[in-house]
C-alpha positions as CSV (number, residue, x, y, z in Angstrom):
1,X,-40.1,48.8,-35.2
2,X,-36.8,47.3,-34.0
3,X,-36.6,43.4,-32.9
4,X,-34.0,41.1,-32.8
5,X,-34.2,37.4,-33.9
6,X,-32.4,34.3,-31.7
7,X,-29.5,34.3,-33.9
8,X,-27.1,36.1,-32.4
9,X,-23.1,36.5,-31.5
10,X,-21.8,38.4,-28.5
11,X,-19.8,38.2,-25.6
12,X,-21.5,38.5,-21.8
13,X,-18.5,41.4,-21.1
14,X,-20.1,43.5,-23.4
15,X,-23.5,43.6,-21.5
16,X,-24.2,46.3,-18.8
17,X,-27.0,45.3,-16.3
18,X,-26.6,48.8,-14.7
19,X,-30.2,50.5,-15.9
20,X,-33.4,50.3,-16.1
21,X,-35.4,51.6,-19.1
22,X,-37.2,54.6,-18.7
23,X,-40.2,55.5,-21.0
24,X,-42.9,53.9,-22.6
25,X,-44.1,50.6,-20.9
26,X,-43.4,48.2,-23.6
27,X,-39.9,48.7,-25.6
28,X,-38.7,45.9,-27.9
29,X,-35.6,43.9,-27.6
30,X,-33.2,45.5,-30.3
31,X,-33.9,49.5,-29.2
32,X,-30.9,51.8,-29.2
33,X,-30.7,53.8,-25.7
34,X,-28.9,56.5,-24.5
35,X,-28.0,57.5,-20.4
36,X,-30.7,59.6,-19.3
37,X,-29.8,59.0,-15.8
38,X,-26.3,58.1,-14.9
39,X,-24.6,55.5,-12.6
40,X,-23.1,56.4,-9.5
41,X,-21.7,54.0,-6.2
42,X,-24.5,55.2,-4.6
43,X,-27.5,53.9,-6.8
44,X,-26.5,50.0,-5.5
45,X,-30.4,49.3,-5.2
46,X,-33.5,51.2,-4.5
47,X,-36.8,50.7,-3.5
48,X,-39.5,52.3,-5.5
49,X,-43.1,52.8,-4.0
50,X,-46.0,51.9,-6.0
51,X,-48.9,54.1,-7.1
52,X,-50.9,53.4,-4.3
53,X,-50.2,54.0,-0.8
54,X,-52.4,52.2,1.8
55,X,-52.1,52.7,5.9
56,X,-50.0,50.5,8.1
57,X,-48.9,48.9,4.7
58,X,-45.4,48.5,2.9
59,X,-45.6,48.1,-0.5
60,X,-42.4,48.8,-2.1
61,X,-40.4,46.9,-5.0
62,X,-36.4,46.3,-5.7
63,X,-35.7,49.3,-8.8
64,X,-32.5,50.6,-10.5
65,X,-32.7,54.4,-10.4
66,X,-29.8,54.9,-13.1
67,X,-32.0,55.1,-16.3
68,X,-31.6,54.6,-20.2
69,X,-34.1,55.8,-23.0
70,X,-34.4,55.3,-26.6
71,X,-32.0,57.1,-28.7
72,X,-33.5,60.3,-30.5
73,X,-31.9,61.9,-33.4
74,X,-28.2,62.7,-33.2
75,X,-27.9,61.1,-29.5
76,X,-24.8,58.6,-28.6
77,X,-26.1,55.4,-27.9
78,X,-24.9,53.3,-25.4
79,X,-25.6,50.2,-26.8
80,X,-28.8,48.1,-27.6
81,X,-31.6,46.2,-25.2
82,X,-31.1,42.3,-25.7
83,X,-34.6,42.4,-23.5
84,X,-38.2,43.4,-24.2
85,X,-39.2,45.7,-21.4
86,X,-43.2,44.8,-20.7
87,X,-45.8,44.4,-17.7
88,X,-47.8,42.0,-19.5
89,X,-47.4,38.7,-22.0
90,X,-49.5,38.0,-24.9
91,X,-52.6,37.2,-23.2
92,X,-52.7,40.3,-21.2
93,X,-51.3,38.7,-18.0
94,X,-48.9,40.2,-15.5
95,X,-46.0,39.2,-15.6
96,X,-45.4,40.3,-12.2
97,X,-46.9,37.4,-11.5
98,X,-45.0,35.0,-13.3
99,X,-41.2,35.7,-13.5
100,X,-40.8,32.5,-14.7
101,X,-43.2,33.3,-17.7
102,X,-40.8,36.5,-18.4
103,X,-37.5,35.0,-18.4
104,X,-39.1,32.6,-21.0
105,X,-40.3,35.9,-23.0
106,X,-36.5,37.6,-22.4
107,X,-38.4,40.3,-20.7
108,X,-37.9,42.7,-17.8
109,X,-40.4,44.8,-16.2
110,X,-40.7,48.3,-16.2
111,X,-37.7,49.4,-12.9
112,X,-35.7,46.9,-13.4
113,X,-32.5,46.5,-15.1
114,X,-32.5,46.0,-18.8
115,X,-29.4,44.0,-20.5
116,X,-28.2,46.4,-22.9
117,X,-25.3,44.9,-25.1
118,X,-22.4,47.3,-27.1
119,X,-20.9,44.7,-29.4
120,X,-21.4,41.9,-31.5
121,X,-23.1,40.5,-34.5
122,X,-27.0,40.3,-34.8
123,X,-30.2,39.3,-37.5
124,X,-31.7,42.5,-36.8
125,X,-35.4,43.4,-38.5
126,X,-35.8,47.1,-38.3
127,X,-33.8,49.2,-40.3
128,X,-35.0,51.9,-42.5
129,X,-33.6,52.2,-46.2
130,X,-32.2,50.6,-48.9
131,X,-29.3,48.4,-46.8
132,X,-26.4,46.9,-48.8
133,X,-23.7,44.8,-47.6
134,X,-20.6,47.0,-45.6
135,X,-23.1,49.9,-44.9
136,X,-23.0,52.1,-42.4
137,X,-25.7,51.8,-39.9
138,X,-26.8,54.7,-37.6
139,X,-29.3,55.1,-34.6
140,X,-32.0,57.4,-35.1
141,X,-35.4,58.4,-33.8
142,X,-37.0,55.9,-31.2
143,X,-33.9,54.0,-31.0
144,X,-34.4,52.5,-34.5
145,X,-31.6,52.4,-37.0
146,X,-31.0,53.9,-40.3
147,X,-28.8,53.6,-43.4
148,X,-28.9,58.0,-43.9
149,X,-26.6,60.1,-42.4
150,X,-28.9,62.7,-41.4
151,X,-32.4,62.4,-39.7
152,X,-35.2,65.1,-39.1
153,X,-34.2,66.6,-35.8
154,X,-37.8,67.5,-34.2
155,X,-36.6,69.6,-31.4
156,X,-34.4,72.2,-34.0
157,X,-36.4,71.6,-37.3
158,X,-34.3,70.6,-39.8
159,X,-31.9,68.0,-39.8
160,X,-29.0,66.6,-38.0
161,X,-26.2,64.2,-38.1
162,X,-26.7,60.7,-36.6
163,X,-24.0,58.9,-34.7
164,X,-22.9,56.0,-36.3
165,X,-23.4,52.2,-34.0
166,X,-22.5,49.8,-36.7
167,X,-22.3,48.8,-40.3
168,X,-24.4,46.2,-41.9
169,X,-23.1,42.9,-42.6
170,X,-25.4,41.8,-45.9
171,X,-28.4,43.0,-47.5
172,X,-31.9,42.8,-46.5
173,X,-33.4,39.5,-46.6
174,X,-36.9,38.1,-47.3
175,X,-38.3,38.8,-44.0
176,X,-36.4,42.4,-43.8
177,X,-34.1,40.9,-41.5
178,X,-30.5,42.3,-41.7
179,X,-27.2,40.8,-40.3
180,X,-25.4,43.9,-38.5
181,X,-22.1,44.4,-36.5
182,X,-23.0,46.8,-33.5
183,X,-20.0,48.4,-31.3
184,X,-21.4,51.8,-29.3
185,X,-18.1,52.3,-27.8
């Protein structure tokens, strides 16, 4: 499971604020994401109904309709979410609620937009394989990142090749933490 750690080294011009995640409820800071819904002059803001509809009642919310998901196999990522994406905080409470709470947390709620950075250095705990120092780093099922080439491509069988987001800037650590260079584009 990805996750970042508070050091980190990037610059605010390489963070698009354009999407919102769209998936699971709960997606770790650190996820590699692809466009699944693009960006036009047209999506400036929305209003998204919630699940209930009640009579003589307006219960709608601010949302981002352009939309980002977790990279799978062989997909270009666009960059990586600096965020958690979650409804709730440790103790099960909304956060809906409390927005002062989830800026604390460095989380957004489900709709709306997710920070999603495409440079820079990061202590990264996630990635799968043996990492050594100048390896090359690739995203890969669940926006998670790998040290192979290849990955199991679910949708084909077989495998297929990964796109490659950054290299790795040492060796795993104690904790499995990982210093990496990112830059998507």
């Amino acid at each position: 499971m990805p996750n970042l750690r508070p050091f980190r080294d990037y610059d605010e011009h390489d963070v698009i604020n354009l999407f919102k995640y769209s998936g699971n409820d709960t997606v770790n800071k650190g996820t590699f994401v692809k466009i699944v819904t693009g960006w036009t002059n047209d999506d400036i803001g929305s209003y998204d109904p919630f699940a209930q509809s009640y009579p003589n009642t307006v219960s709608m919310r601010y949302g981002v309709r352009p939309a980002v998901t977790a990279t799978a196999t062989g997909d270009v990522a666009i960059g990586m979410t600096l965020y958690d994406v979650r409804e709730t905080d440790e103790n099960g409470e909304k956060l809906i609620f409390s927005p002062q709470k989830s800026a604390q947390m460095q989380a957004v709620l489900s709709g709306q937009a997710v920070p999603i950075v495409t440079r820079g250095i990061f202590l990264y705990s996630g990635v799968a394989g043996t990492v050594t120092a100048g390896a090359n780093l690739y995203a890969t099922i669940n926006g998670e990142l790998t040290v192979q080439v290849t990955g199991a491509d679910p949708t084909a069988g077989g495998t297929r090749q990964l796109n490659k987001v950054g290299i790795a800037l040492g060796p795993k650590g104690g904790n499995n933490l990982v210093l990496i260079k990112i830059n998507t584009l």
